[in-house]
C-alpha positions in Angstrom: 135.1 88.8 106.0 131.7 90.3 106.6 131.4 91.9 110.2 128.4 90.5 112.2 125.7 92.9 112.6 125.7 96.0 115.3 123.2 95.1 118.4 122.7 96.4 121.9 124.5 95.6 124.4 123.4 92.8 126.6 123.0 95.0 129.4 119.7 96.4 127.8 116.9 95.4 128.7 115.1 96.5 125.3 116.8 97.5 121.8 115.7 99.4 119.0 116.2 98.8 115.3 115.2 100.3 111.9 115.2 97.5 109.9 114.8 97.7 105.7 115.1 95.6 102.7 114.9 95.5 99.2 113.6 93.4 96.4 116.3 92.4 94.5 116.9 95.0 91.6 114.5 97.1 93.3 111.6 95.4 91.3 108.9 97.3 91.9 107.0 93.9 92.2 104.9 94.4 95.8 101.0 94.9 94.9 98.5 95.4 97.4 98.2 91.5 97.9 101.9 91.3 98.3 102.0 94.1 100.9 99.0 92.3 102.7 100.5 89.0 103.0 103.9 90.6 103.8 102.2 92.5 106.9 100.1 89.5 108.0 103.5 87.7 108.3 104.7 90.4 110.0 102.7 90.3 112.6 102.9 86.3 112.9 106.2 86.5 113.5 105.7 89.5 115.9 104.1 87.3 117.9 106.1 84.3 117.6 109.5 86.0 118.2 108.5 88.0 121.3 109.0 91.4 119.8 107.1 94.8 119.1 106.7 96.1 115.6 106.4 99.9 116.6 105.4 100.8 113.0 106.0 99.9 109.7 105.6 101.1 105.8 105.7 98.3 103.4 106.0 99.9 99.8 106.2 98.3 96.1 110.0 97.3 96.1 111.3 97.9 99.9 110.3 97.7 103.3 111.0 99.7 107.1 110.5 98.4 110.0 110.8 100.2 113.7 111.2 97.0 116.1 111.1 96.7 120.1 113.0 93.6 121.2 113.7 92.4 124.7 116.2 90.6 126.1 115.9 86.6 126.5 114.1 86.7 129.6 115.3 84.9 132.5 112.1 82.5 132.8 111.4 81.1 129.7 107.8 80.2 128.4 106.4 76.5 129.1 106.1 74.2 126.9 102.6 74.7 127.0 102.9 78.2 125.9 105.8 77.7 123.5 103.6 75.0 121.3 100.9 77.7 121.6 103.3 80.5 119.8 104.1 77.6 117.3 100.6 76.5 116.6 99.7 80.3 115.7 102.4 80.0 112.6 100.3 79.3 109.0 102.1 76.9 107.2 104.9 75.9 109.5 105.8 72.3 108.7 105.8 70.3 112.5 104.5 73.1 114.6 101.1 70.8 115.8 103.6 68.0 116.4 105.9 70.0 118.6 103.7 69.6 121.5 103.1 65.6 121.0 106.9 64.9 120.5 107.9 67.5 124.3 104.9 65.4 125.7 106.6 62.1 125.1 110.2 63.4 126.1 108.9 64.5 129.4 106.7 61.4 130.1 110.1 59.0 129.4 112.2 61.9 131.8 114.0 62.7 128.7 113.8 66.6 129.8 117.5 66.8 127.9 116.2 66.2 125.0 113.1 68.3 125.4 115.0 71.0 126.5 117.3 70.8 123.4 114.0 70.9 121.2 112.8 74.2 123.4 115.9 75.6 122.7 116.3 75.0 118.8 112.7 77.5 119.2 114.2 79.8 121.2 117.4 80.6 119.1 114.7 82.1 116.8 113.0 84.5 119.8 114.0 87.8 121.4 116.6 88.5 118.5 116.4 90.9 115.1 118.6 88.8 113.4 116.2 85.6 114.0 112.7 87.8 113.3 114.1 89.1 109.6 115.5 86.0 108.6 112.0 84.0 109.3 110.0 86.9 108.1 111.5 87.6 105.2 112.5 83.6 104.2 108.6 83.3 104.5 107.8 85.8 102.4 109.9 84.9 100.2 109.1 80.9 99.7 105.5 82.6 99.4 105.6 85.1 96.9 108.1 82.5 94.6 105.2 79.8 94.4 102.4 82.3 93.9 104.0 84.0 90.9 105.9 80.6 89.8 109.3 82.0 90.3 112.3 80.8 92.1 115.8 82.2 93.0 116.5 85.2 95.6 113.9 88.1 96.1 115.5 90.1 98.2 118.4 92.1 97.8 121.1 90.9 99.9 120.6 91.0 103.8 118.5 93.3 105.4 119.9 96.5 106.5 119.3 97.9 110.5 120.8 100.8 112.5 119.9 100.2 116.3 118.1 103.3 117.5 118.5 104.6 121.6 115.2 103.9 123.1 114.5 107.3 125.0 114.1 111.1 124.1 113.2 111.9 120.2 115.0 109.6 118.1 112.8 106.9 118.6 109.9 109.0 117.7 112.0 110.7 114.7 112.9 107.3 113.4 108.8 106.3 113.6 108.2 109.6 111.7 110.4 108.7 109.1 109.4 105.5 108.7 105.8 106.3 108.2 106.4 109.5 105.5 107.7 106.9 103.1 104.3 107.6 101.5 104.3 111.3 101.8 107.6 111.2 100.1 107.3 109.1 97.4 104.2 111.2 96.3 101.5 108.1 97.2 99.8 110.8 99.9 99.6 113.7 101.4 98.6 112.4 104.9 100.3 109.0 106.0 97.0 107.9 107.5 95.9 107.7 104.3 98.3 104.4 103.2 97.2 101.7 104.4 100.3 99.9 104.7 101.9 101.7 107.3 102.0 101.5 111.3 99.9 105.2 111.6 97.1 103.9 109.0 97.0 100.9 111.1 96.7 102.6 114.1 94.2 104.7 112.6 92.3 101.8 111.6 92.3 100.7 115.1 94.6 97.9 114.9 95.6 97.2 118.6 99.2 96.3 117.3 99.8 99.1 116.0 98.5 101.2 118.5 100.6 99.8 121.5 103.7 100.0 118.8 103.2 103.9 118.7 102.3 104.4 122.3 105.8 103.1 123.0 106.7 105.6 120.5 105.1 108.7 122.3 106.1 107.3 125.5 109.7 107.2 124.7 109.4 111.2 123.7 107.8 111.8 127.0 110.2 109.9 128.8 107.7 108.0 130.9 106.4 104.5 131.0 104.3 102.9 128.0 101.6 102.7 130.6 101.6 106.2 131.4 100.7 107.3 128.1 96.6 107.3 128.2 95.5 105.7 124.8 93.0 108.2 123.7 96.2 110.2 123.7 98.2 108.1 121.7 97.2 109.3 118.0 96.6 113.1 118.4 100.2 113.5 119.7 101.6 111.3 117.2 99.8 112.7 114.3 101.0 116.2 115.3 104.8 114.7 115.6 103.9 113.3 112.4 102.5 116.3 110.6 105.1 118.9 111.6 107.8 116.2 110.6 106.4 115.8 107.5 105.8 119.0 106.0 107.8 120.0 102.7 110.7 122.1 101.5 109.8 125.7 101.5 112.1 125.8 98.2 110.1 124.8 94.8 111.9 124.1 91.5 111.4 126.1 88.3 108.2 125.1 88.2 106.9 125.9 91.1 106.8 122.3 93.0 108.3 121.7 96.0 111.8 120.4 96.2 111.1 118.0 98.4 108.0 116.5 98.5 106.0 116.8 101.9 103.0 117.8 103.7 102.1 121.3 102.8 102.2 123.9 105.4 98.3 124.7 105.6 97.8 121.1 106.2 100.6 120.5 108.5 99.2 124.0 110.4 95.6 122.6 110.7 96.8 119.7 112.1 98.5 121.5 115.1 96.1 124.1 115.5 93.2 121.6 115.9 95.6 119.9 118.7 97.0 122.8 120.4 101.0 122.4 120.2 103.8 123.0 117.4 106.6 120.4 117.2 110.2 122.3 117.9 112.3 120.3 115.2 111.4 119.2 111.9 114.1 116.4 110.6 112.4 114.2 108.0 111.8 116.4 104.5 114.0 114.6 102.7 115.5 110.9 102.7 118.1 110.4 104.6 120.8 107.6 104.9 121.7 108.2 107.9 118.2 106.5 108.7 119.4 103.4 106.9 123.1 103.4 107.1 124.1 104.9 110.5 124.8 101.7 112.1 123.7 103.5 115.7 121.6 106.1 115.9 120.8 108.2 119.5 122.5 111.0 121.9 126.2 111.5 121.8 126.6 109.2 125.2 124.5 106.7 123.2 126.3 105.9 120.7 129.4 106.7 122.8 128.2 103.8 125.0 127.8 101.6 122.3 131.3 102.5 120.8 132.9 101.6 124.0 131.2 98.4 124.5 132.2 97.4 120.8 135.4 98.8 120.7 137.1 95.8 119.3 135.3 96.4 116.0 137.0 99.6 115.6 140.8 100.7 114.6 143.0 102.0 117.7 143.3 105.1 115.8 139.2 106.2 116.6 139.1 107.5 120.0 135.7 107.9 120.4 132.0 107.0 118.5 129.7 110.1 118.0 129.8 111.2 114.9 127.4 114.5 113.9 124.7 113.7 111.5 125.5 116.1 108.5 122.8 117.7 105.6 121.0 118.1 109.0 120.7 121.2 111.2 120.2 118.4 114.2 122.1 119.1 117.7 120.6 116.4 119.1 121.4 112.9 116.9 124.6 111.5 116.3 125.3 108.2 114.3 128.3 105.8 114.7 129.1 105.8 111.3 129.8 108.9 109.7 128.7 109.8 105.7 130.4 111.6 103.5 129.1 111.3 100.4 125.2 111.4 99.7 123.8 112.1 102.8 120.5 112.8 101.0 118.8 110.3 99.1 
Protein backbone atom coordinates (compact mmCIF):
# COMPACT_ATOMS: atom_id res chain seq x y z
CA UNK A 1 0.00 0.00 0.00
CA UNK A 2 1.17 3.42 -1.08
CA UNK A 3 2.28 5.61 2.13
CA UNK A 4 0.40 9.07 2.25
CA UNK A 5 2.54 11.84 1.51
CA UNK A 6 5.18 13.53 4.18
CA UNK A 7 3.66 17.07 5.52
CA UNK A 8 4.37 19.36 8.35
CA UNK A 9 3.42 18.88 11.37
CA UNK A 10 0.21 20.50 12.55
CA UNK A 11 1.97 22.44 14.90
CA UNK A 12 3.40 24.78 12.04
CA UNK A 13 2.04 27.51 11.31
CA UNK A 14 3.48 27.59 7.63
CA UNK A 15 5.08 24.55 5.57
CA UNK A 16 7.31 24.47 2.77
CA UNK A 17 7.30 22.13 -0.23
CA UNK A 18 9.16 21.62 -3.55
CA UNK A 19 6.78 20.27 -5.59
CA UNK A 20 7.51 18.67 -9.44
CA UNK A 21 5.86 16.67 -12.06
CA UNK A 22 6.29 15.17 -15.21
CA UNK A 23 4.49 14.68 -18.39
CA UNK A 24 4.00 11.31 -18.84
CA UNK A 25 6.99 9.77 -20.79
CA UNK A 26 8.65 12.89 -20.37
CA UNK A 27 7.07 14.26 -23.65
CA UNK A 28 8.71 17.17 -24.29
CA UNK A 29 5.15 18.52 -25.25
CA UNK A 30 5.02 22.14 -23.07
CA UNK A 31 5.43 25.12 -25.75
CA UNK A 32 5.34 28.59 -24.82
CA UNK A 33 1.40 28.57 -24.83
CA UNK A 34 1.36 25.55 -22.75
CA UNK A 35 3.77 27.06 -20.18
CA UNK A 36 1.60 30.30 -20.25
CA UNK A 37 -1.67 28.71 -19.51
CA UNK A 38 0.00 26.36 -17.02
CA UNK A 39 1.33 29.55 -14.99
CA UNK A 40 -1.93 31.47 -15.36
CA UNK A 41 -3.46 28.44 -13.58
CA UNK A 42 -0.96 28.54 -11.29
CA UNK A 43 -1.60 31.54 -10.07
CA UNK A 44 -5.62 31.00 -10.07
CA UNK A 45 -5.19 28.41 -7.90
CA UNK A 46 -2.64 30.34 -5.75
CA UNK A 47 -5.20 32.44 -5.03
CA UNK A 48 -8.05 30.20 -4.60
CA UNK A 49 -6.23 27.73 -2.22
CA UNK A 50 -4.78 30.31 0.14
CA UNK A 51 -1.17 29.61 -0.60
CA UNK A 52 2.16 31.32 -1.82
CA UNK A 53 3.92 30.23 -4.89
CA UNK A 54 7.54 31.42 -3.84
CA UNK A 55 8.92 30.70 -7.33
CA UNK A 56 8.50 28.45 -10.04
CA UNK A 57 10.27 27.16 -13.46
CA UNK A 58 7.85 25.51 -15.78
CA UNK A 59 9.98 23.79 -18.63
CA UNK A 60 8.94 21.66 -21.88
CA UNK A 61 8.13 18.17 -20.08
CA UNK A 62 8.32 18.94 -16.06
CA UNK A 63 7.56 21.47 -13.64
CA UNK A 64 8.99 22.89 -9.88
CA UNK A 65 7.31 24.56 -7.69
CA UNK A 66 8.56 26.25 -4.20
CA UNK A 67 5.08 26.70 -2.17
CA UNK A 68 4.24 28.56 1.19
CA UNK A 69 1.10 27.12 2.83
CA UNK A 70 -0.54 28.00 6.01
CA UNK A 71 -2.35 26.27 8.34
CA UNK A 72 -6.36 26.16 8.16
CA UNK A 73 -6.80 29.28 9.94
CA UNK A 74 -8.96 29.34 12.86
CA UNK A 75 -11.61 31.93 11.35
CA UNK A 76 -12.58 30.93 8.16
CA UNK A 77 -13.52 33.34 5.22
CA UNK A 78 -17.38 34.34 4.80
CA UNK A 79 -19.34 33.28 2.54
CA UNK A 80 -19.06 36.45 0.97
CA UNK A 81 -15.40 36.12 0.51
CA UNK A 82 -15.42 32.45 -0.23
CA UNK A 83 -17.90 32.98 -3.45
CA UNK A 84 -15.48 35.74 -4.23
CA UNK A 85 -12.30 33.19 -4.41
CA UNK A 86 -14.67 30.86 -6.44
CA UNK A 87 -15.92 33.54 -8.85
CA UNK A 88 -12.16 34.35 -9.76
CA UNK A 89 -11.82 30.41 -11.15
CA UNK A 90 -12.06 30.50 -15.32
CA UNK A 91 -14.04 27.70 -16.26
CA UNK A 92 -15.25 26.29 -12.97
CA UNK A 93 -18.61 24.67 -13.60
CA UNK A 94 -21.10 26.22 -10.40
CA UNK A 95 -18.74 28.68 -9.00
CA UNK A 96 -21.45 31.93 -9.86
CA UNK A 97 -24.14 29.65 -8.35
CA UNK A 98 -22.25 29.03 -5.19
CA UNK A 99 -23.20 32.24 -3.79
CA UNK A 100 -27.21 32.04 -4.82
CA UNK A 101 -27.49 28.43 -3.46
CA UNK A 102 -25.49 29.68 0.52
CA UNK A 103 -27.90 32.69 0.13
CA UNK A 104 -30.94 30.53 0.10
CA UNK A 105 -29.65 28.01 2.83
CA UNK A 106 -29.10 30.85 5.15
CA UNK A 107 -32.42 32.66 4.39
CA UNK A 108 -34.44 29.10 5.27
CA UNK A 109 -31.74 28.79 8.61
CA UNK A 110 -30.39 25.86 6.90
CA UNK A 111 -26.76 26.99 8.15
CA UNK A 112 -26.05 22.91 8.26
CA UNK A 113 -26.26 22.57 5.06
CA UNK A 114 -24.49 25.78 4.15
CA UNK A 115 -21.80 24.99 6.23
CA UNK A 116 -21.43 21.45 4.64
CA UNK A 117 -21.20 23.28 1.14
CA UNK A 118 -18.42 25.81 2.76
CA UNK A 119 -16.69 22.97 3.85
CA UNK A 120 -16.73 20.75 0.60
CA UNK A 121 -14.50 24.31 -0.55
CA UNK A 122 -12.49 24.27 2.14
CA UNK A 123 -11.17 20.61 1.88
CA UNK A 124 -9.53 22.07 -1.26
CA UNK A 125 -7.66 25.24 0.69
CA UNK A 126 -4.53 25.56 2.91
CA UNK A 127 -3.33 21.97 1.72
CA UNK A 128 -0.48 20.86 -1.10
CA UNK A 129 -2.17 17.89 -1.71
CA UNK A 130 -5.54 19.81 -2.65
CA UNK A 131 -3.52 22.88 -4.74
CA UNK A 132 -1.64 20.01 -7.10
CA UNK A 133 -4.42 17.94 -7.67
CA UNK A 134 -6.69 21.06 -8.91
CA UNK A 135 -3.82 22.57 -10.67
CA UNK A 136 -2.61 19.95 -12.38
CA UNK A 137 -6.38 18.18 -13.11
CA UNK A 138 -6.92 21.65 -14.77
CA UNK A 139 -4.25 21.67 -16.78
CA UNK A 140 -4.69 18.63 -17.73
CA UNK A 141 -8.59 18.63 -18.92
CA UNK A 142 -7.08 21.84 -20.80
CA UNK A 143 -4.30 20.83 -22.72
CA UNK A 144 -6.30 17.23 -23.69
CA UNK A 145 -9.14 19.31 -25.52
CA UNK A 146 -6.82 21.85 -27.10
CA UNK A 147 -4.58 19.25 -28.73
CA UNK A 148 -7.69 16.61 -29.12
CA UNK A 149 -6.16 14.03 -26.91
CA UNK A 150 -7.34 12.21 -23.97
CA UNK A 151 -5.92 9.76 -21.42
CA UNK A 152 -3.24 10.82 -18.45
CA UNK A 153 -0.62 13.63 -19.01
CA UNK A 154 1.18 13.54 -16.28
CA UNK A 155 3.39 11.03 -14.95
CA UNK A 156 2.08 9.57 -11.96
CA UNK A 157 1.52 11.84 -8.78
CA UNK A 158 3.46 14.78 -8.24
CA UNK A 159 6.58 14.50 -6.32
CA UNK A 160 7.36 17.02 -3.02
CA UNK A 161 10.00 17.10 -0.27
CA UNK A 162 8.80 19.59 2.60
CA UNK A 163 11.56 22.14 2.99
CA UNK A 164 12.25 23.88 6.90
CA UNK A 165 11.10 27.43 6.50
CA UNK A 166 14.16 29.37 8.10
CA UNK A 167 18.01 29.77 7.45
CA UNK A 168 19.35 28.81 3.73
CA UNK A 169 17.46 25.89 2.64
CA UNK A 170 14.60 27.70 1.71
CA UNK A 171 16.58 30.05 -0.31
CA UNK A 172 18.88 27.06 -1.79
CA UNK A 173 15.71 25.20 -2.75
CA UNK A 174 14.46 28.71 -4.64
CA UNK A 175 17.93 28.75 -6.29
CA UNK A 176 17.56 25.47 -7.55
CA UNK A 177 14.37 25.75 -8.71
CA UNK A 178 15.04 28.73 -10.81
CA UNK A 179 18.68 27.39 -12.57
CA UNK A 180 16.52 24.77 -14.29
CA UNK A 181 17.23 27.03 -17.24
CA UNK A 182 20.83 27.68 -16.60
CA UNK A 183 21.20 23.93 -16.52
CA UNK A 184 19.44 22.69 -19.24
CA UNK A 185 21.47 25.13 -21.41
CA UNK A 186 18.14 27.48 -22.26
CA UNK A 187 20.25 30.60 -20.53
CA UNK A 188 22.91 31.87 -19.02
CA UNK A 189 21.09 34.22 -16.62
CA UNK A 190 17.68 32.83 -15.15
CA UNK A 191 16.16 36.34 -15.58
CA UNK A 192 16.34 35.73 -18.96
CA UNK A 193 13.42 32.68 -18.97
CA UNK A 194 10.44 33.86 -18.75
CA UNK A 195 8.83 31.07 -17.14
CA UNK A 196 10.38 31.13 -13.88
CA UNK A 197 9.60 32.95 -10.40
CA UNK A 198 13.08 35.42 -10.88
CA UNK A 199 11.98 36.40 -14.60
CA UNK A 200 8.68 37.08 -13.06
CA UNK A 201 9.89 39.03 -10.52
CA UNK A 202 12.03 40.73 -12.82
CA UNK A 203 9.21 41.54 -14.86
CA UNK A 204 7.61 43.05 -11.92
CA UNK A 205 5.01 40.66 -11.26
CA UNK A 206 3.84 41.43 -7.67
CA UNK A 207 3.39 37.57 -7.06
CA UNK A 208 6.39 36.82 -7.70
CA UNK A 209 8.05 39.36 -5.92
CA UNK A 210 6.37 38.77 -2.43
CA UNK A 211 7.17 34.88 -3.24
CA UNK A 212 11.01 35.74 -3.25
CA UNK A 213 10.85 38.33 -0.50
CA UNK A 214 9.80 35.38 1.74
CA UNK A 215 12.58 33.74 0.27
CA UNK A 216 15.38 36.38 1.30
CA UNK A 217 13.56 36.90 4.40
CA UNK A 218 13.84 33.39 5.48
CA UNK A 219 17.88 33.71 4.87
CA UNK A 220 17.93 36.71 7.04
CA UNK A 221 15.92 35.22 9.52
CA UNK A 222 13.59 38.20 10.00
CA UNK A 223 9.99 38.89 9.03
CA UNK A 224 8.71 39.07 5.34
CA UNK A 225 7.99 42.66 6.17
CA UNK A 226 11.32 43.52 7.25
CA UNK A 227 12.79 42.88 4.07
CA UNK A 228 12.55 46.46 2.12
CA UNK A 229 11.37 45.54 -1.46
CA UNK A 230 13.85 47.54 -3.42
CA UNK A 231 16.06 44.98 -1.73
CA UNK A 232 14.40 42.06 -2.71
CA UNK A 233 16.02 41.28 -6.24
CA UNK A 234 19.70 42.52 -5.81
CA UNK A 235 20.14 40.04 -2.90
CA UNK A 236 18.44 37.36 -4.60
CA UNK A 237 20.11 37.76 -7.89
CA UNK A 238 23.51 37.61 -6.12
CA UNK A 239 22.23 34.21 -4.11
CA UNK A 240 21.24 33.30 -7.41
CA UNK A 241 24.32 34.05 -9.34
CA UNK A 242 26.91 32.61 -7.07
CA UNK A 243 24.60 29.45 -6.81
CA UNK A 244 24.58 29.11 -10.19
CA UNK A 245 27.87 29.31 -11.49
CA UNK A 246 29.46 26.14 -13.29
CA UNK A 247 31.96 23.36 -12.70
CA UNK A 248 35.46 24.61 -12.86
CA UNK A 249 36.18 21.04 -14.57
CA UNK A 250 35.54 21.00 -18.53
CA UNK A 251 35.41 17.79 -20.68
CA UNK A 252 37.86 16.99 -23.45
CA UNK A 253 36.63 19.56 -25.19
CA UNK A 254 36.96 22.15 -23.21
CA UNK A 255 33.09 22.74 -22.04
CA UNK A 256 32.17 22.75 -18.72
CA UNK A 257 31.10 19.62 -16.90
CA UNK A 258 28.34 20.98 -15.64
CA UNK A 259 26.70 23.56 -17.16
CA UNK A 260 26.34 26.92 -15.22
CA UNK A 261 26.88 30.53 -14.97
CA UNK A 262 30.35 31.29 -15.87
CA UNK A 263 32.58 32.81 -13.37
CA UNK A 264 33.08 36.45 -14.97
CA UNK A 265 29.38 36.69 -15.05
CA UNK A 266 28.68 35.32 -11.75
CA UNK A 267 31.75 37.82 -10.46
CA UNK A 268 30.14 40.97 -12.08
CA UNK A 269 27.09 40.21 -10.55
CA UNK A 270 28.53 40.34 -6.94
CA UNK A 271 30.93 42.98 -7.59
CA UNK A 272 28.16 45.34 -8.88
CA UNK A 273 26.25 44.37 -5.41
CA UNK A 274 28.98 44.32 -3.02
CA UNK A 275 28.85 40.75 -1.21
CA UNK A 276 30.08 37.04 -2.21
CA UNK A 277 27.76 34.15 -1.30
CA UNK A 278 29.74 31.67 1.25
CA UNK A 279 28.27 28.22 -0.26
CA UNK A 280 27.59 27.29 -3.61
CA UNK A 281 25.22 24.00 -3.77
CA UNK A 282 23.34 23.98 -6.99
CA UNK A 283 25.90 23.11 -10.14
CA UNK A 284 24.61 20.11 -10.75
CA UNK A 285 21.03 18.34 -10.43
CA UNK A 286 20.47 16.85 -7.51
CA UNK A 287 17.83 14.33 -6.25
CA UNK A 288 18.04 15.04 -3.13
CA UNK A 289 15.95 18.25 -4.29
CA UNK A 290 13.25 15.97 -5.55
CA UNK A 291 13.47 12.88 -3.59
CA UNK A 292 14.49 13.75 0.05
CA UNK A 293 11.16 13.51 1.39
CA UNK A 294 12.43 16.39 4.16
CA UNK A 295 14.77 18.65 3.57
CA UNK A 296 16.26 21.33 6.48
CA UNK A 297 18.80 21.36 9.71
CA UNK A 298 19.60 18.18 11.45
CA UNK A 299 16.83 19.18 14.39
CA UNK A 300 14.49 19.74 11.38
CA UNK A 301 14.22 16.87 10.04
CA UNK A 302 14.92 15.30 13.47
CA UNK A 303 11.68 17.00 14.44
CA UNK A 304 9.82 15.74 11.74
CA UNK A 305 11.21 12.12 12.24
CA UNK A 306 9.92 12.15 15.67
CA UNK A 307 6.62 13.47 14.99
CA UNK A 308 6.22 10.69 12.25
CA UNK A 309 7.82 8.07 13.82
CA UNK A 310 5.20 5.50 13.15
CA UNK A 311 6.08 5.59 9.40
CA UNK A 312 9.47 4.32 10.20
CA UNK A 313 10.86 0.69 11.32
CA UNK A 314 11.90 0.40 15.25
CA UNK A 315 15.30 -0.35 14.02
CA UNK A 316 15.99 3.72 12.83
CA UNK A 317 16.76 5.60 15.80
CA UNK A 318 16.81 8.83 14.57
CA UNK A 319 15.96 11.00 11.00
CA UNK A 320 18.96 13.12 9.73
CA UNK A 321 20.47 11.72 7.17
CA UNK A 322 23.78 13.75 5.44
CA UNK A 323 23.17 14.89 1.97
CA UNK A 324 25.94 13.03 0.01
CA UNK A 325 27.78 14.17 -3.68
CA UNK A 326 27.60 17.50 -1.55
CA UNK A 327 30.27 19.15 0.45
CA UNK A 328 27.07 20.69 2.56
CA UNK A 329 27.39 20.75 6.57
CA UNK A 330 24.42 22.39 6.84
CA UNK A 331 21.38 20.20 4.97
CA UNK A 332 20.24 16.98 5.84
CA UNK A 333 17.37 15.01 4.22
CA UNK A 334 15.14 12.19 5.77
CA UNK A 335 15.63 9.98 3.24
CA UNK A 336 19.00 8.97 2.46
CA UNK A 337 20.37 8.12 -1.43
CA UNK A 338 22.54 5.81 -2.33
CA UNK A 339 22.69 5.47 -5.68
CA UNK A 340 22.63 8.48 -8.20
CA UNK A 341 22.72 11.27 -6.09
CA UNK A 342 23.44 13.40 -9.31
CA UNK A 343 21.13 13.62 -12.01
Amino acid sequence: MRQGRIKAPEAHPLAYYHCMSRIVDQRQVLGHVEREHFIFLMREYEAFCGVQVLTHTVLSNHFHIELEVPRRPEILPTDDELCTRLEALTGLAGSKSCRQILAQLREKGHHAAAEALRDKYFARMWDVSAYMKLLKQRFSQWFNKSVGRKGTLWEGRFKSVLVEGAGMTLATMAAYIDLNSVRANLTEDPAHYRWSGYAEAMAGNERALAGLRAVVAAQRGVAKEAVPMDEVLPAYRMWLFSEGEENEGTDAEGRPVRKGIPREQVLAVLEARGRVSQTSYLRVRVRYFTDGAVLGTRQFVDGVFQAMRSRFGPKRKDGARRMRGLASPELYVLRDLRLHVLE
